[in-house]
N, CA, C and O atoms as CSV, one atom per row, in Angstrom:
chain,resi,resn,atom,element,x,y,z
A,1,UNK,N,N,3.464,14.387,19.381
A,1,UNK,CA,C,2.408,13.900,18.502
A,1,UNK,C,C,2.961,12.815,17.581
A,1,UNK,O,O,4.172,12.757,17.369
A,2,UNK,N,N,2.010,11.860,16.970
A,2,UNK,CA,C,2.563,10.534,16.357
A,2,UNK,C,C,2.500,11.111,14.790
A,2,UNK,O,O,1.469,11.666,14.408
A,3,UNK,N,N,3.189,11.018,14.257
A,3,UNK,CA,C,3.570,10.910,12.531
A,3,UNK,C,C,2.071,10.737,12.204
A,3,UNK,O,O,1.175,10.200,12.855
A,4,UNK,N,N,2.065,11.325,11.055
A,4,UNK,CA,C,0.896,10.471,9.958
A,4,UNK,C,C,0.956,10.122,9.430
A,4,UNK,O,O,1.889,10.316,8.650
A,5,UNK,N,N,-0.108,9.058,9.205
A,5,UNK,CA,C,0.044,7.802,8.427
A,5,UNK,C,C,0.843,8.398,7.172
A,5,UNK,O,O,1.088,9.603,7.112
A,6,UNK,N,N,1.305,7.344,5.999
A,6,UNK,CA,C,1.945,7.572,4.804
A,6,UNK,C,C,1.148,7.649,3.811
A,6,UNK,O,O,1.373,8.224,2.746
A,7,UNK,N,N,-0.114,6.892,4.222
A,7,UNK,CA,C,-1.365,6.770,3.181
A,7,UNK,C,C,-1.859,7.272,3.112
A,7,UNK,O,O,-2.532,7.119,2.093
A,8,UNK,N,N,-2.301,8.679,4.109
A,8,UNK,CA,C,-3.358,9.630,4.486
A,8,UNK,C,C,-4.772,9.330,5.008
A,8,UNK,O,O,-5.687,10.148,5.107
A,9,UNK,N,N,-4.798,8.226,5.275
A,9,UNK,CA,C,-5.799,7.597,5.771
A,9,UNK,C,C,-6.614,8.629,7.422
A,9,UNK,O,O,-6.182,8.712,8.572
A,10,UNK,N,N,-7.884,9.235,6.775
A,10,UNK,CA,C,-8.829,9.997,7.850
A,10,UNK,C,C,-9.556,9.581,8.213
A,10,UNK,O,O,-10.364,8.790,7.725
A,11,UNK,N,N,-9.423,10.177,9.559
A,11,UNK,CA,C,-10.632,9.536,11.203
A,11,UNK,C,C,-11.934,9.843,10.643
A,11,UNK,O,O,-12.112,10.009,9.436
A,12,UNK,N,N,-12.875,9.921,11.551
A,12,UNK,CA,C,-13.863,10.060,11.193
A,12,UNK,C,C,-14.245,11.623,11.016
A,12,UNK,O,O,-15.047,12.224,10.301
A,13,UNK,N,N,-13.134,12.071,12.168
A,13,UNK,CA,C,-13.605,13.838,11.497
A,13,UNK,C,C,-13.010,14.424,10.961
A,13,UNK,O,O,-12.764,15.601,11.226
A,14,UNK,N,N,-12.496,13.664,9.840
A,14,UNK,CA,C,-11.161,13.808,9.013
A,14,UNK,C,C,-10.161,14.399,9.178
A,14,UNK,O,O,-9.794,15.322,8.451
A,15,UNK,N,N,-9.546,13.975,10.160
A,15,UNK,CA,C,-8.209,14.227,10.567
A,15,UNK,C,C,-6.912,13.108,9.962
A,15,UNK,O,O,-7.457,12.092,9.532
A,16,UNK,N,N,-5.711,13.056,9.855
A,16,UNK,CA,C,-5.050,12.082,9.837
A,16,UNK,C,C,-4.705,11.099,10.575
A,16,UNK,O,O,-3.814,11.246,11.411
A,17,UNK,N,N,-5.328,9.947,10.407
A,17,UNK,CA,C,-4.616,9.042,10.951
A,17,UNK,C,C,-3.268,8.491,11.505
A,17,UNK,O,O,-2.497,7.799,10.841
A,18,UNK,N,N,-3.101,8.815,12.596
A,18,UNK,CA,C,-1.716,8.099,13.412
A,18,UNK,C,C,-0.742,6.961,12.837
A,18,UNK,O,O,-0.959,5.875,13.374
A,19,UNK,N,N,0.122,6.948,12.024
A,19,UNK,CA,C,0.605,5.334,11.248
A,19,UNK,C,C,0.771,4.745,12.442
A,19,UNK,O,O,0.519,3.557,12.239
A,20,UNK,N,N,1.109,4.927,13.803
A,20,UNK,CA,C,0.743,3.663,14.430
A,20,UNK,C,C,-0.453,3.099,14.791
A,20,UNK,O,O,-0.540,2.216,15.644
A,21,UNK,N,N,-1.360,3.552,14.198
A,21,UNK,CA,C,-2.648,3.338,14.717
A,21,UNK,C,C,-3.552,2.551,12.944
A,21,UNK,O,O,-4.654,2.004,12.978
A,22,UNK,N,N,-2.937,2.680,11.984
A,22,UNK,CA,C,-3.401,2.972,10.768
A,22,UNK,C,C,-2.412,1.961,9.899
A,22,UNK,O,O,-3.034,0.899,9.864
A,23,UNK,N,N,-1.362,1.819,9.297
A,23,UNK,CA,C,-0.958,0.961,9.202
A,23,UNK,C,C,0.550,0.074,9.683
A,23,UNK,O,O,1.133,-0.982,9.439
A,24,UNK,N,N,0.610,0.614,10.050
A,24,UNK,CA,C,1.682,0.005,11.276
A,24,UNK,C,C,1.760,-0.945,11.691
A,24,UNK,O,O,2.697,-1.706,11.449
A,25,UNK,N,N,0.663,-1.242,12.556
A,25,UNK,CA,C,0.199,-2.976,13.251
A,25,UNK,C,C,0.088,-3.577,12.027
A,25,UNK,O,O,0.047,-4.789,12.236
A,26,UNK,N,N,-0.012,-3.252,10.374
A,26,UNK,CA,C,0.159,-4.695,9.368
A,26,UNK,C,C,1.493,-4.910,9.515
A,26,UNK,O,O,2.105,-5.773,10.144
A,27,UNK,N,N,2.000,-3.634,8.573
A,27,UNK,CA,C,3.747,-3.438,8.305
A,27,UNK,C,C,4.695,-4.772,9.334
A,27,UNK,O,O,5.390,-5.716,8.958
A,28,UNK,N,N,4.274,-4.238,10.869
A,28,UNK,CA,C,5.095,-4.765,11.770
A,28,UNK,C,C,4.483,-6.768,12.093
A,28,UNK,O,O,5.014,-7.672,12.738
A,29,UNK,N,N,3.250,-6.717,11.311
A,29,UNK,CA,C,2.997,-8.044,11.667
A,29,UNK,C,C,2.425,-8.249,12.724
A,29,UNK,O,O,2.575,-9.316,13.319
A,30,UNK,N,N,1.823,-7.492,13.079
A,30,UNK,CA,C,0.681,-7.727,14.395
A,30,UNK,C,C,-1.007,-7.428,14.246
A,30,UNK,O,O,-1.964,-7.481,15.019
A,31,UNK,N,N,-0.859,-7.168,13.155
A,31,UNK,CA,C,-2.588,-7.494,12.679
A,31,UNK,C,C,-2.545,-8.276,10.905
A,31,UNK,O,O,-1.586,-8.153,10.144
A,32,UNK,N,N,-3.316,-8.739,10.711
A,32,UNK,CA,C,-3.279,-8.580,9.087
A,32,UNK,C,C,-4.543,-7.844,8.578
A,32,UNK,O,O,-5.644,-7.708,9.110
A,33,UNK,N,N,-3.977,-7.334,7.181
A,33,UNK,CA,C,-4.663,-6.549,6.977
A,33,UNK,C,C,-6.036,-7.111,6.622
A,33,UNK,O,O,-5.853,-8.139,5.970
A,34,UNK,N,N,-7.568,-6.817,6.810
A,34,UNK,CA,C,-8.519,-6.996,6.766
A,34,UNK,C,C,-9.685,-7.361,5.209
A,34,UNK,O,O,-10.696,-8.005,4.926
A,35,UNK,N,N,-8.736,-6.494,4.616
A,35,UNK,CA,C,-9.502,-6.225,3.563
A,35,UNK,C,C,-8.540,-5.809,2.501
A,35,UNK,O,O,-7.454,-5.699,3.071
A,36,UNK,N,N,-8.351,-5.403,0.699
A,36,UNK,CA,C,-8.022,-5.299,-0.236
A,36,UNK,C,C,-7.287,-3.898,-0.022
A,36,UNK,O,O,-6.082,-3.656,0.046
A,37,UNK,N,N,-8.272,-3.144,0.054
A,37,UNK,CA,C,-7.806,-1.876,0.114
A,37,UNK,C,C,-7.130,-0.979,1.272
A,37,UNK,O,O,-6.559,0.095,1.082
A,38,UNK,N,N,-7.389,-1.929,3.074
A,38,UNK,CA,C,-5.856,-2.139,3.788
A,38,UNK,C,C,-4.821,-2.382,3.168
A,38,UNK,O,O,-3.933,-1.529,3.156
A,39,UNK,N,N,-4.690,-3.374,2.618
A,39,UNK,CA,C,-3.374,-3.856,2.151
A,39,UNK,C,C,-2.872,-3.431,1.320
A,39,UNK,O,O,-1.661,-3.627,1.214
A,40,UNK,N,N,-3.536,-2.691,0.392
A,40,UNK,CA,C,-3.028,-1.633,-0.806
A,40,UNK,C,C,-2.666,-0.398,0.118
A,40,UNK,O,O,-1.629,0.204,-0.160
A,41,UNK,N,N,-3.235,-0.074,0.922
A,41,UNK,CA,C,-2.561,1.380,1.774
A,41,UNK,C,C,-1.570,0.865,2.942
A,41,UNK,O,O,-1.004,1.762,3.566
A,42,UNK,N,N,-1.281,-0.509,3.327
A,42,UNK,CA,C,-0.195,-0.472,3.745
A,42,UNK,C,C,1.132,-0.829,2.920
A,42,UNK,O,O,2.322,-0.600,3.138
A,43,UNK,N,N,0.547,-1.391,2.031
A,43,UNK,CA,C,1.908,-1.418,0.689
A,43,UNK,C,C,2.527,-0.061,0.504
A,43,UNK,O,O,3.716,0.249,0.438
A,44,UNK,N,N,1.571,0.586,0.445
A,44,UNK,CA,C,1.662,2.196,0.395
A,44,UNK,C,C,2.961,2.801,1.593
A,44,UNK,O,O,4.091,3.143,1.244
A,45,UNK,N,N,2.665,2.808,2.410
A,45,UNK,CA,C,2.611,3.087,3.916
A,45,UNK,C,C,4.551,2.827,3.778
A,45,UNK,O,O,5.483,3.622,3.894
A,46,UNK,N,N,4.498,1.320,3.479
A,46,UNK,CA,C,5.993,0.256,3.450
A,46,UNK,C,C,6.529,0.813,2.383
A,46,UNK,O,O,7.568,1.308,2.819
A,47,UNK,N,N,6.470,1.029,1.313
A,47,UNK,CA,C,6.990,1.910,0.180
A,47,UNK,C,C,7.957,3.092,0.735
A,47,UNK,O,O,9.186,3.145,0.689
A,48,UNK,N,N,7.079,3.974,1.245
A,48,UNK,CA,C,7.489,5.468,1.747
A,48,UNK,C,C,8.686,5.025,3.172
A,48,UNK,O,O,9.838,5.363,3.447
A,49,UNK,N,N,7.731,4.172,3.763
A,49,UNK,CA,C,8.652,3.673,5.132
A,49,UNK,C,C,9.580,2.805,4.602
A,49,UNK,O,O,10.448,2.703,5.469
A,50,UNK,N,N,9.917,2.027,3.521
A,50,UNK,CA,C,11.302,1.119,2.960
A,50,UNK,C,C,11.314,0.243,3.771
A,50,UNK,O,O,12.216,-0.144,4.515
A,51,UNK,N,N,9.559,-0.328,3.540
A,51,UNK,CA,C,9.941,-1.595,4.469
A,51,UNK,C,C,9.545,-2.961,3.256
A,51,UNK,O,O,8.451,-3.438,2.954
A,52,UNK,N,N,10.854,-3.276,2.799
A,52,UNK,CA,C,11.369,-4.666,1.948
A,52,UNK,C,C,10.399,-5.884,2.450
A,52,UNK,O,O,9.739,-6.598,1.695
A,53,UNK,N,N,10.451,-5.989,4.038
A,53,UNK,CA,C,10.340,-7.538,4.203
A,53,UNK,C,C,8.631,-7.623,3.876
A,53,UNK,O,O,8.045,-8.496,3.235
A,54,UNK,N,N,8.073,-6.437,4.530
A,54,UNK,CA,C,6.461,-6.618,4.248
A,54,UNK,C,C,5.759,-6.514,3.098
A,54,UNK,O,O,4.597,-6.870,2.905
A,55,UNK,N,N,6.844,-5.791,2.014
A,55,UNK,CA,C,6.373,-5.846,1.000
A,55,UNK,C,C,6.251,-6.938,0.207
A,55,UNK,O,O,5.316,-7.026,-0.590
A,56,UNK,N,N,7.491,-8.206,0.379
A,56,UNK,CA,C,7.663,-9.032,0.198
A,56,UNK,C,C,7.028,-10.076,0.471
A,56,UNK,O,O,6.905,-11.018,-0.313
A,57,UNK,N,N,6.707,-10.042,1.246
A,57,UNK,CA,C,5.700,-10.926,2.402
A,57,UNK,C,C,4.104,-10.924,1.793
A,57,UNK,O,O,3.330,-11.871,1.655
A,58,UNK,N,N,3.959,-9.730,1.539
A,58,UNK,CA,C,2.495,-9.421,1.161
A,58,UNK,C,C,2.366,-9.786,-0.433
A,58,UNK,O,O,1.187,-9.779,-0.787
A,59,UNK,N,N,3.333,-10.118,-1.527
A,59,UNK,CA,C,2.897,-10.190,-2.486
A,59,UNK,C,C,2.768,-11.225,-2.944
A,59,UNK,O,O,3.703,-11.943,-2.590
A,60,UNK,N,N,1.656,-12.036,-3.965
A,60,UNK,CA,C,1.708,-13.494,-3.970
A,60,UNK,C,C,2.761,-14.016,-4.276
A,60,UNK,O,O,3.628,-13.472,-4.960
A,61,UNK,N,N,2.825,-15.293,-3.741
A,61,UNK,CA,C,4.168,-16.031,-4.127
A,61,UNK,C,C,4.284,-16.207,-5.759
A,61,UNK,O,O,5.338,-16.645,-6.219
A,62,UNK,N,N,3.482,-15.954,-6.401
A,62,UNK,CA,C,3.238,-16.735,-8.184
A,62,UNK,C,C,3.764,-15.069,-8.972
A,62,UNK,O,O,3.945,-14.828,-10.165
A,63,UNK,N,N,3.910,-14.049,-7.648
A,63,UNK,CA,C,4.177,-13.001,-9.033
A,63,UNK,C,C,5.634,-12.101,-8.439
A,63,UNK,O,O,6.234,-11.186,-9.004
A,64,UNK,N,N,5.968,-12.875,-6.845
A,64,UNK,CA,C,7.133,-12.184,-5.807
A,64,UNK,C,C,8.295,-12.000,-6.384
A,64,UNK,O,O,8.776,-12.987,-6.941
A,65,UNK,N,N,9.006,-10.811,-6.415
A,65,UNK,CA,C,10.306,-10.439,-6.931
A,65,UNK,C,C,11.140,-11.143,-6.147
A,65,UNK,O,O,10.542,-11.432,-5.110
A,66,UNK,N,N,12.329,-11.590,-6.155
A,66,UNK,CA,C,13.036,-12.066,-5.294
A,66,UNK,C,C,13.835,-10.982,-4.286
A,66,UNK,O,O,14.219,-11.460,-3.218
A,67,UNK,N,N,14.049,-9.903,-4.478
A,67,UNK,CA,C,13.954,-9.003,-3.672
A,67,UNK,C,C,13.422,-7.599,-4.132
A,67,UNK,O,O,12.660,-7.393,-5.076
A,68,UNK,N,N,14.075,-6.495,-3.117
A,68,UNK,CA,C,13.464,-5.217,-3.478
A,68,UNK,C,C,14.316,-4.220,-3.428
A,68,UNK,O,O,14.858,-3.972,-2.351
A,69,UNK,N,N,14.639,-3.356,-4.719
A,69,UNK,CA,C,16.044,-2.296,-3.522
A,69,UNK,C,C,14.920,-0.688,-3.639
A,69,UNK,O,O,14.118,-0.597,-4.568
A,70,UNK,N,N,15.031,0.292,-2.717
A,70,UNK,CA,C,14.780,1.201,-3.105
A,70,UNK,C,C,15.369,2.327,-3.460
A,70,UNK,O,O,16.585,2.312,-3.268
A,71,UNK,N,N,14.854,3.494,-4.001
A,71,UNK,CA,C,16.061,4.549,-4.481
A,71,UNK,C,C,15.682,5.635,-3.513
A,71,UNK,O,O,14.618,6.251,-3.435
A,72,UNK,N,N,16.905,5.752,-2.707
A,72,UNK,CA,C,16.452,6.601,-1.656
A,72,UNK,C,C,16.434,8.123,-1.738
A,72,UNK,O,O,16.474,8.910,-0.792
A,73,UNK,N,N,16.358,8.431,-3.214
A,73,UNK,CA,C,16.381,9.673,-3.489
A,73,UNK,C,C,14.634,9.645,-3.994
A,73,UNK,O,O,14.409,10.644,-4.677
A,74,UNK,N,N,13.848,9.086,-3.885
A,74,UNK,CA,C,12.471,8.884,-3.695
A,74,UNK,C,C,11.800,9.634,-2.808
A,74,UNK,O,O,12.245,9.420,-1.680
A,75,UNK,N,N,10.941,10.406,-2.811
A,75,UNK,CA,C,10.132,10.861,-1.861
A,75,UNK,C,C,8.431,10.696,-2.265
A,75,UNK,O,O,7.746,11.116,-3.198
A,76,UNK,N,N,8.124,9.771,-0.920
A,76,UNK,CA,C,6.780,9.477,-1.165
A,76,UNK,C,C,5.783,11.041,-0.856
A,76,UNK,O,O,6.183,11.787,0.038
A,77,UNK,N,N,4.660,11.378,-1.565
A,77,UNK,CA,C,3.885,12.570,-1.329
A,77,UNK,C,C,2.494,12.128,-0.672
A,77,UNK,O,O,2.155,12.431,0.471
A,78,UNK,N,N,1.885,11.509,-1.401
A,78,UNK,CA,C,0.389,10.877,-0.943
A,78,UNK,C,C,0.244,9.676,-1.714
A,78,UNK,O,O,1.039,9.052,-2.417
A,79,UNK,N,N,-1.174,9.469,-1.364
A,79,UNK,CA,C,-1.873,8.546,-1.840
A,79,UNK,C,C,-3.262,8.708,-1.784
A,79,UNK,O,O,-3.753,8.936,-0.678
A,80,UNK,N,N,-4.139,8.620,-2.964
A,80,UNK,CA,C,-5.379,8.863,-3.003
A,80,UNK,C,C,-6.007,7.208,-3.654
A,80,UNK,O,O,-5.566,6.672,-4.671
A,81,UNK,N,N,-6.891,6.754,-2.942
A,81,UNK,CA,C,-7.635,5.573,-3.430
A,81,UNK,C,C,-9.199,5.717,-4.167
A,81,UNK,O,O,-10.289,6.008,-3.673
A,82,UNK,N,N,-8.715,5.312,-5.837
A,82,UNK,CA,C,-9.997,5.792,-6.735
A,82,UNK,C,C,-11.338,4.722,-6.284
A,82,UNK,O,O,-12.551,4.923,-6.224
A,83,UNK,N,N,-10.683,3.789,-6.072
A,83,UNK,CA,C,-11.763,2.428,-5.780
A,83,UNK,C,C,-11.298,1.315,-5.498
A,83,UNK,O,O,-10.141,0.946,-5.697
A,84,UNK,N,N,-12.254,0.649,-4.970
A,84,UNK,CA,C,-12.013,-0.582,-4.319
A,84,UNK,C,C,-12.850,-1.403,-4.584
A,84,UNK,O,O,-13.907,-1.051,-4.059
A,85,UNK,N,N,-12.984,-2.565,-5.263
A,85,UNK,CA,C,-14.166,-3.345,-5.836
A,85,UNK,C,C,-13.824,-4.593,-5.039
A,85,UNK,O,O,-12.655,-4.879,-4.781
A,86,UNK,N,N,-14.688,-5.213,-4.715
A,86,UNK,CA,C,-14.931,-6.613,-4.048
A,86,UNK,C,C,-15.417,-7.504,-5.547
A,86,UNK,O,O,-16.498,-7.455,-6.133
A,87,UNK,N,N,-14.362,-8.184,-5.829
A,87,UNK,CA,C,-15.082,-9.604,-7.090
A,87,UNK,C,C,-15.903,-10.203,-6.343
A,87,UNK,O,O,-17.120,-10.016,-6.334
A,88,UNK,N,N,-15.283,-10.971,-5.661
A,88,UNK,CA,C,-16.211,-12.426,-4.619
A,88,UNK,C,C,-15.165,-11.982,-3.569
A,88,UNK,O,O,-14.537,-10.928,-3.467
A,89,UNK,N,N,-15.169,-13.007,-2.885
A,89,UNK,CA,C,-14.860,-13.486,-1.413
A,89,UNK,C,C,-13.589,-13.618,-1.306
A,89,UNK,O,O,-13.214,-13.288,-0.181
A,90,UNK,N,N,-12.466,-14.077,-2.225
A,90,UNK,CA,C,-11.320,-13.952,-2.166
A,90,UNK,C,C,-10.385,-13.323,-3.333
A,90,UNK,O,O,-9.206,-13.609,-3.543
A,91,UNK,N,N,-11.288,-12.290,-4.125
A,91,UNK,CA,C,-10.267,-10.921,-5.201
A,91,UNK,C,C,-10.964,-10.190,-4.779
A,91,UNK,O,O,-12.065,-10.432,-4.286
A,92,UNK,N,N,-10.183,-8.654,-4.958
A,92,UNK,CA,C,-10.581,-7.635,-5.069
A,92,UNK,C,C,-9.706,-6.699,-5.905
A,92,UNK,O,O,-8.694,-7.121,-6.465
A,93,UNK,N,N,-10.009,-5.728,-5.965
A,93,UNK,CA,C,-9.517,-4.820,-6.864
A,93,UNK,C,C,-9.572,-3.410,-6.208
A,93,UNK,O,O,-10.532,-2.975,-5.572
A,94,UNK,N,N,-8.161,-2.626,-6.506
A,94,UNK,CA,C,-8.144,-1.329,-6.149
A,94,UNK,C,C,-7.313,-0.205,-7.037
A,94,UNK,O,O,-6.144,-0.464,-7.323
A,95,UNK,N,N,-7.813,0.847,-7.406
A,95,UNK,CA,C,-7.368,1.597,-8.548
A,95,UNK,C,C,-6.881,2.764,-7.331
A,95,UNK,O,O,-7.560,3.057,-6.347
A,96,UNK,N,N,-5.763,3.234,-7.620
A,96,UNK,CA,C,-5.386,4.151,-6.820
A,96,UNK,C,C,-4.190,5.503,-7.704
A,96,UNK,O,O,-4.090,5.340,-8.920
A,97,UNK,N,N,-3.682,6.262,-7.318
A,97,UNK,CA,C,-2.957,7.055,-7.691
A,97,UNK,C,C,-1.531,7.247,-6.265
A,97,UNK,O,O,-1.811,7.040,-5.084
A,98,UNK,N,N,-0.934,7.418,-6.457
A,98,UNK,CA,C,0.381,7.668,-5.768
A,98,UNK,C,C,0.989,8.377,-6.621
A,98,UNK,O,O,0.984,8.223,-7.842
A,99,UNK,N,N,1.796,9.563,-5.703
A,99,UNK,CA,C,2.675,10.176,-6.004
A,99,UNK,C,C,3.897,10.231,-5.514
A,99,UNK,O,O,4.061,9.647,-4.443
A,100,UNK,N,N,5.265,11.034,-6.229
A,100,UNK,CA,C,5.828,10.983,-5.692
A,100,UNK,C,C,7.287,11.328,-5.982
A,100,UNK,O,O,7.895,10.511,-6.674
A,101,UNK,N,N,7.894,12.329,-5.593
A,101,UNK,CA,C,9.316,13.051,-6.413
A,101,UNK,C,C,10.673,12.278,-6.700
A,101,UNK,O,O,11.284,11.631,-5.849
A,102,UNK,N,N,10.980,12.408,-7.769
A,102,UNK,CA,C,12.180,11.593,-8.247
A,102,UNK,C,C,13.452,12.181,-7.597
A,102,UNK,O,O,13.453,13.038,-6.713
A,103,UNK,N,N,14.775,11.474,-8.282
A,103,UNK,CA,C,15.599,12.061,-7.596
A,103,UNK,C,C,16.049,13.411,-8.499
A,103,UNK,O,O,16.962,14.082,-8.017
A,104,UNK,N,N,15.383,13.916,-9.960
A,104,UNK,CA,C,15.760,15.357,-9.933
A,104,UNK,C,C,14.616,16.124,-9.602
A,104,UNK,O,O,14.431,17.210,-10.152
A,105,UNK,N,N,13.585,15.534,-8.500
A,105,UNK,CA,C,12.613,16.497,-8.386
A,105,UNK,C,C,11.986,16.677,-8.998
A,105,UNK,O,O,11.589,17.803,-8.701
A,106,UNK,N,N,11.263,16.213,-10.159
A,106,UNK,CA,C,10.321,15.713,-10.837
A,106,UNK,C,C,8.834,15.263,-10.208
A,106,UNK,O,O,8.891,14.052,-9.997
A,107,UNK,N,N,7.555,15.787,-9.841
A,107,UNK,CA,C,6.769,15.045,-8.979
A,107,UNK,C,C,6.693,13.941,-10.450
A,107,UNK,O,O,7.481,14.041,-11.390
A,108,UNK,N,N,5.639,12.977,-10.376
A,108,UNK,CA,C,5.203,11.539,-10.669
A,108,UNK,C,C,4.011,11.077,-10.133
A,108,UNK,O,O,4.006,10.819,-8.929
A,109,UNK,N,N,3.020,10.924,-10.769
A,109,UNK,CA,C,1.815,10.769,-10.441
A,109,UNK,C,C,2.285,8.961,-11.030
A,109,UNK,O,O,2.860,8.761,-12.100
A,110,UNK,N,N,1.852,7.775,-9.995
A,110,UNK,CA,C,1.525,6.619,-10.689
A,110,UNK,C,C,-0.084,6.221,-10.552
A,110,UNK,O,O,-0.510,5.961,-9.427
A,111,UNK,N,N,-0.909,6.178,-11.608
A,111,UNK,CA,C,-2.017,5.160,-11.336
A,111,UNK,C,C,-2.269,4.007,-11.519
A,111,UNK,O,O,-1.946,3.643,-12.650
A,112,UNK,N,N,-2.682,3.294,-10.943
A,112,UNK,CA,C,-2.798,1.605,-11.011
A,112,UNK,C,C,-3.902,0.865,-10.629
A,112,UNK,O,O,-4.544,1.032,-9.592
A,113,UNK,N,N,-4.100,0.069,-11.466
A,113,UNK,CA,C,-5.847,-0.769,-11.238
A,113,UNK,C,C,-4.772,-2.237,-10.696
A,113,UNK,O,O,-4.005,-2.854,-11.436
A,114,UNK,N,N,-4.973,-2.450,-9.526
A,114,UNK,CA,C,-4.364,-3.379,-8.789
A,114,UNK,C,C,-5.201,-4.074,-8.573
A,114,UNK,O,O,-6.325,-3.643,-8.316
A,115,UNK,N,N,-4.781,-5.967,-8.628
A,115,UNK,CA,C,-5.744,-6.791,-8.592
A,115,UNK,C,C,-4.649,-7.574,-6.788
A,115,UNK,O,O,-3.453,-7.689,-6.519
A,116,UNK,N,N,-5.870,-7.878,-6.095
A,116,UNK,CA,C,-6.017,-8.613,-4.787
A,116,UNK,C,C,-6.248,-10.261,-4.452
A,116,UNK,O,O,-7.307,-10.783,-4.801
A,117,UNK,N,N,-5.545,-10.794,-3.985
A,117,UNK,CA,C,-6.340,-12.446,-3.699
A,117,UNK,C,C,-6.176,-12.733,-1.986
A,117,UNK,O,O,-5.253,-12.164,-1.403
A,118,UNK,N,N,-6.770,-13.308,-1.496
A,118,UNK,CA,C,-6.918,-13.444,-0.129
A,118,UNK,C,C,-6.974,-14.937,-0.264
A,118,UNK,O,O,-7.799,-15.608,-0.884
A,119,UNK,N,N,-5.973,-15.313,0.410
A,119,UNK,CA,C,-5.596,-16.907,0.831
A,119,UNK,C,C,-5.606,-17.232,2.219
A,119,UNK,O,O,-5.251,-16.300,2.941
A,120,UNK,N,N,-5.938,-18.382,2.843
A,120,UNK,CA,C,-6.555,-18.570,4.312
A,120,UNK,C,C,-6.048,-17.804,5.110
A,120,UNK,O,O,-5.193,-18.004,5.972
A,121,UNK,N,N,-6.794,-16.565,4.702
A,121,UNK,CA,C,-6.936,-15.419,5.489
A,121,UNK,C,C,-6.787,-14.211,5.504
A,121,UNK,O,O,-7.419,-13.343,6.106
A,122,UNK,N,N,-5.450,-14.115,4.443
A,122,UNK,CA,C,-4.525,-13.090,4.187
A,122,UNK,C,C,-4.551,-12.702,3.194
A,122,UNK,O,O,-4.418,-13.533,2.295
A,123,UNK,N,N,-4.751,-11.125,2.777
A,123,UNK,CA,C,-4.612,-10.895,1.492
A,123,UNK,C,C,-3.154,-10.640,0.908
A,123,UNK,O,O,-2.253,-10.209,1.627
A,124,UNK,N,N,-2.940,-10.991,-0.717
A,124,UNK,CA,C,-1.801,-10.610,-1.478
A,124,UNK,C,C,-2.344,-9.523,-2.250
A,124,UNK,O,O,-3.523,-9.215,-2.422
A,125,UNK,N,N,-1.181,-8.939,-2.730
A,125,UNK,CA,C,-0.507,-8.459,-3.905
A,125,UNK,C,C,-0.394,-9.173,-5.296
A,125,UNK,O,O,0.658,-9.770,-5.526
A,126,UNK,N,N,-1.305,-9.167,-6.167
A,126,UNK,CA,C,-0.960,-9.640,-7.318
A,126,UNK,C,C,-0.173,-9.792,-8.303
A,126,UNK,O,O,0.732,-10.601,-8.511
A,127,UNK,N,N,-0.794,-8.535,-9.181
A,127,UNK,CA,C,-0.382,-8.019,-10.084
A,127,UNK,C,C,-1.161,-6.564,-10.025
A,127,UNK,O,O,-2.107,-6.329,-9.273
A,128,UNK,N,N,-0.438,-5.405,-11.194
A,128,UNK,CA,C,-1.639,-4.230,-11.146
A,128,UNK,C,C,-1.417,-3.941,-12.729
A,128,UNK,O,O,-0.533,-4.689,-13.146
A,129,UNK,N,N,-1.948,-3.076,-13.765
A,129,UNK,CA,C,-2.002,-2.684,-14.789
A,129,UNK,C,C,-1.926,-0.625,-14.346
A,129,UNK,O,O,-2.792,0.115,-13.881
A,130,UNK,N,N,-0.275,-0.317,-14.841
A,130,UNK,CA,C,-0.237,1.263,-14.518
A,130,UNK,C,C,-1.311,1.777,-15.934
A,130,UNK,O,O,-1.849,1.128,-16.831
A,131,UNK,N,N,-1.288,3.106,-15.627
A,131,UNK,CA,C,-1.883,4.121,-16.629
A,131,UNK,C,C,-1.079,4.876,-16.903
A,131,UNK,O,O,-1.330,5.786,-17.694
């Protein structure tokens, strides 16, 4: 059986979604993501999976870290998405929660009202405001 997704992302009869089926094809660069709140659950997805280059890739150039390290004593738990707002045609907005255990085992709830821009074609990573 295939892994599930990192995002928790459910089928229609709410089952978990397959990450190769779910966000995978962004991560690896063979689809882009469609919409705001794809791309916030494959940021997600690349987080847990420690994938640097897509994260990188995906965030606008006006706000991109020059790199990324992670702490691999991190453990991603879920991800729940509060909302997803469409501004116009190229922002959007997505408020979400992630969790996720430190390295003394500590869970960590982060929430974040994350702002979106879509440039010929593709959406970024902005900026987000935590809670």
């Amino acid at each position: 059986m295939t892994k599930p997704c990192p995002c928790g992302k459910l089928d229609a009869k709410k089952r978990p979604l397959a990450v190769t089926v779910c966000c995978l094809p962004y991560i690896d660069g063979k689809l882009a993501a469609p919409d705001a709140e794809a791309l916030m659950r494959s940021r997600y997805s690349a987080f847990a999976l420690e994938k640097a280059g897509y994260l990188l890739s995906t965030w606008h150039v006006s706000q991109r870290p020059a790199s990324l390290e992670f702490e691999s004593s991190v453990k991603w738990l879920g991800l729940q998405v509060q909302n997803h707002t469409v501004v116009d045609a190229t922002h959007s907005e997505v408020t979400f929660v992630a969790r996720q255990r430190d390295r003394t085992g500590r869970a960590i709830r982060l929430l974040e009202h994350s702002r979106f821009v879509s440039e010929n074609g593709c959406w970024y990573y902005v900026n987000g405001d935590s809670f």
